[in-house]
C-alpha positions in Angstrom: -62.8 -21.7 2.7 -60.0 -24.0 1.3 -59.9 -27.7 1.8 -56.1 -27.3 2.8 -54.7 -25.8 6.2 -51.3 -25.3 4.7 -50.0 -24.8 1.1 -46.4 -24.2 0.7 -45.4 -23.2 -2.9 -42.0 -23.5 -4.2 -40.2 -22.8 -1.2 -36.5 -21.5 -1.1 -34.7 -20.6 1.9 -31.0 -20.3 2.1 -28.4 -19.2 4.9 -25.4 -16.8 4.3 -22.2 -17.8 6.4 -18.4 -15.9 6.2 -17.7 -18.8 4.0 -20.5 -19.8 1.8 -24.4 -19.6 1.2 -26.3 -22.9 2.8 -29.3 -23.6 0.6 -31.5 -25.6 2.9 -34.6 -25.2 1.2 -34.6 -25.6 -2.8 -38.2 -25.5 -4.3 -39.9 -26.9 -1.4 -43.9 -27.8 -1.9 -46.4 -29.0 0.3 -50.2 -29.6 0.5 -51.6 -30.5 4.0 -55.3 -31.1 3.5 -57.6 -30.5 6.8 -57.4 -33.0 9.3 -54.1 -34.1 8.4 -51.9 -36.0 10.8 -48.5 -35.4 9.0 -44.7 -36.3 9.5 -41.7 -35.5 7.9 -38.4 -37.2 8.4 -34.8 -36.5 7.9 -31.6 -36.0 9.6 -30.0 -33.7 11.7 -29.1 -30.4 9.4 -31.6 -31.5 6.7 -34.0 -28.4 7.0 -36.5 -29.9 8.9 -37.0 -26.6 11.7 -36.5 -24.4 8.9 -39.5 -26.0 6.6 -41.7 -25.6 10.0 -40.6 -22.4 11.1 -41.7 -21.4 7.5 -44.9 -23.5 7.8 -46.0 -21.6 11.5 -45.1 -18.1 10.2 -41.8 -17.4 12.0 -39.5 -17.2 9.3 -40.6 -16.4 5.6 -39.0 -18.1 2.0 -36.9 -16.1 -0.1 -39.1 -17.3 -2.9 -42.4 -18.9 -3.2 -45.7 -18.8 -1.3 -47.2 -20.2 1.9 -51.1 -20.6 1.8 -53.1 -20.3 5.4 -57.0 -21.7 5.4 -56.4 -20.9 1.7 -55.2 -16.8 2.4 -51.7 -16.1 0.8 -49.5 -14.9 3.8 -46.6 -14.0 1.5 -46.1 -9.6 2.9 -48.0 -9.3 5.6 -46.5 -7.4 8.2 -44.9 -8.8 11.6 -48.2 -7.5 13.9 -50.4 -9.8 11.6 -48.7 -12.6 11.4 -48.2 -12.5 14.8 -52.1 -12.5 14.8 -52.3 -15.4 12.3 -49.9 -17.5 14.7 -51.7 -16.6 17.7 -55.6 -17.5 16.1 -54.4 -20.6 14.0 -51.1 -22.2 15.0 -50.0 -23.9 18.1 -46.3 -24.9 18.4 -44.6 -27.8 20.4 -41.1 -28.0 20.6 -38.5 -30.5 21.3 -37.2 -28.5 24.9 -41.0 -27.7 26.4 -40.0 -24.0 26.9 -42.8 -23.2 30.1 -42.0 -20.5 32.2 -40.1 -22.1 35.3 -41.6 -19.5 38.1 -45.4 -19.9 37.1 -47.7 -23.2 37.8 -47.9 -25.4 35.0 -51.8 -24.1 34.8 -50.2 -20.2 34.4 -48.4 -21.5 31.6 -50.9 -23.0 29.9 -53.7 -19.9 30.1 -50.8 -17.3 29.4 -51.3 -17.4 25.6 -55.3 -17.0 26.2 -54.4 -14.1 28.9 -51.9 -12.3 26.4 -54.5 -12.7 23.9 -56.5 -10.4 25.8 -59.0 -12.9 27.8 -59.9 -12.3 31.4 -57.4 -14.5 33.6 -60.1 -16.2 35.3 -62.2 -17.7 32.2 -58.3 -18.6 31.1 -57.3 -20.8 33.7 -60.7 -22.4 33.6 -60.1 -23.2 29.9 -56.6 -24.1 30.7 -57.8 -26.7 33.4 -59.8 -28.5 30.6 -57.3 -29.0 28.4 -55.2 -30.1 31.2 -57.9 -32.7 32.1 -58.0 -33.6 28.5 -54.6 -34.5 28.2 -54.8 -36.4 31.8 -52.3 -33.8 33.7 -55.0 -31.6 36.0 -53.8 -32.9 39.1 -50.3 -31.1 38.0 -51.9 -27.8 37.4 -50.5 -26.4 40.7 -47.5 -27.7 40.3 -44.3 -25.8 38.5 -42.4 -27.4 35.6 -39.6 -28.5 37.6 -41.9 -30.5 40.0 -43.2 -32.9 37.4 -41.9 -35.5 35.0 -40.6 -34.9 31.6 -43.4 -36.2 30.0 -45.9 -33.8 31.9 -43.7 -31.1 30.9 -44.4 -31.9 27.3 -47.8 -32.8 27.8 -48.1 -29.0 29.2 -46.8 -28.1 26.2 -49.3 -29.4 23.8 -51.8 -28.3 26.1 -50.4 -24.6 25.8 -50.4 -25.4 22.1 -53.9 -26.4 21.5 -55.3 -23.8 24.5 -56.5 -21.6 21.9 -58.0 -24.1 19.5 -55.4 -23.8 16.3 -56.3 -25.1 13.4 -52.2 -26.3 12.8 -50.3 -27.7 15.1 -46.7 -27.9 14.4 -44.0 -29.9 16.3 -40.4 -30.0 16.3 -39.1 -33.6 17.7 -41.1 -33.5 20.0 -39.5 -36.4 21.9 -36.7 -36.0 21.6 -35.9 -36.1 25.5 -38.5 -38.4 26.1 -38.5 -42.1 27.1 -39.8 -45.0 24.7 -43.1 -45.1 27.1 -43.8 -41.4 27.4 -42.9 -41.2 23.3 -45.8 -43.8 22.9 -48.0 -41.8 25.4 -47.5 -38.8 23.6 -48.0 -40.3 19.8 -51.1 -41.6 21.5 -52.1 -38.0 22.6 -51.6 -36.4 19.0 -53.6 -39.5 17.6 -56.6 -38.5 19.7 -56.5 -34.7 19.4 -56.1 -35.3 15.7 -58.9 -37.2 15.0 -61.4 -36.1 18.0 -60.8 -32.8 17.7 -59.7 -32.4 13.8 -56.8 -30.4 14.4 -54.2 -30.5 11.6 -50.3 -32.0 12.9 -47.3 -31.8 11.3 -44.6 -33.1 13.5 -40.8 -32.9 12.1 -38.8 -35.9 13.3 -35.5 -37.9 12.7 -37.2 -40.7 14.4 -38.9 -43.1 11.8 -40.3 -45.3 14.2 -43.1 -42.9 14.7 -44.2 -42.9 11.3 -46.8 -45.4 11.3 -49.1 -42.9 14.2 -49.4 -40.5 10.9 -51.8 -40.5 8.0 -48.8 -39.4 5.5 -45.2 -39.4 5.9 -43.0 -37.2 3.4 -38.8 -37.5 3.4 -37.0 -34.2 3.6 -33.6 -34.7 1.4 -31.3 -32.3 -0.4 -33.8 -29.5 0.6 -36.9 -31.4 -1.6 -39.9 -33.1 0.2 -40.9 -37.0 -1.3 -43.5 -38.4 -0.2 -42.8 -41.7 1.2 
């Protein structure tokens, strides 16, 4: 088994418009040892949802090689990457995407149920993930009955429901409020280090950085470590 969760190798990714070809990724490389709490900064338009969506399995490079738990991903077919995403990766995203006509508990078993476990044993592993991340009493509830910041803690519940190794997120906060951010860096914090699931958030906001263990710089489609 490899010591790193992710390995991104010389990653290029590039965008064809009427006008011109964007080239948002140019030789992108990444090692993210297990039990890595990682961020990566830049602006708006620098890449940063590309480099992720490449690093959860949803998009592939035009050239190079992405690395899973040390198994090279680079041609496998859509059903089993959608296996890998499923058993490995958990996703959070800026807008918390739950279903608006189930309870927030529904939305957090669904993955487990679509994965093929019996509802009941989901929503019983979904109300202890719920407790873990201090929301049960919402479980009931749908997402437009609770605050924005139980919305996204549904999220990361959903995320980590299955017990990924990876969890990616894409500014996360970004519709949050200065307390419910703080809340939230807290939660990551603790699932990172209690549980040891790997994080890479994406971010333009660089006054989280000091809630990681690393911090790289996405600019002009490269990756410095800061």
């Amino acid at each position: 088994m490899s010591e790193f969760t992710l390995v991104l190798e010389n990653i290029h990714k590039s965008y064809k418009t009427p006008v011109e070809t964007i080239h948002v990724l140019k030789g992108t490389n990444l090692k993210v040892p297990k039990g890595e709490r990682l961020i990566i900064t830049g602006p708006s338009g620098s890449g940063k949802s590309t480099l992720l969506h490449i690093a959860g399995l949803l998009d592939m490079p035009d050239e190079g090689f992405i690395y899973l738990n040390g198994e090279k991903i680079n041609r496998k077919s859509d059903p089993e990457l959608s296996k890998l995403r499923a058993k490995h990766i958990g996703f959070v995203f800026q807008f918390h995407h739950l279903l608006p006509d189930f309870s927030i508990l529904d939305n957090v078993a669904l993955p487990l149920i679509i994965n093929g476990e019996k509802p009941k044993k989901a929503r019983k592993r979904a109300l202890q993930v719920l407790e873990r991340l201090n929301i049960a009493n919402t479980h009931y509830k749908r997402p437009s009955e609770v605050s924005g910041g139980e919305q996204q803690r549904a999220a990361i519940a959903r995320a980590i429901v299955g017990n990924p190794d990876l969890l990616l997120l894409d500014e996360p906060t970004g519709n949050l409020d200065k307390q419910n951010t703080l809340e939230l860096m807290e939660i990551l914090k603790e699932l990172n280090e209690e549980l040891g699931i790997t994080i890479i958030m994406v971010t333009h906001n660089l006054n989280l950085i000091s809630y990681f263990t690393r911090h790289y710089a996405l600019s002009d489609g490269l990756l410095i470590e800061e």
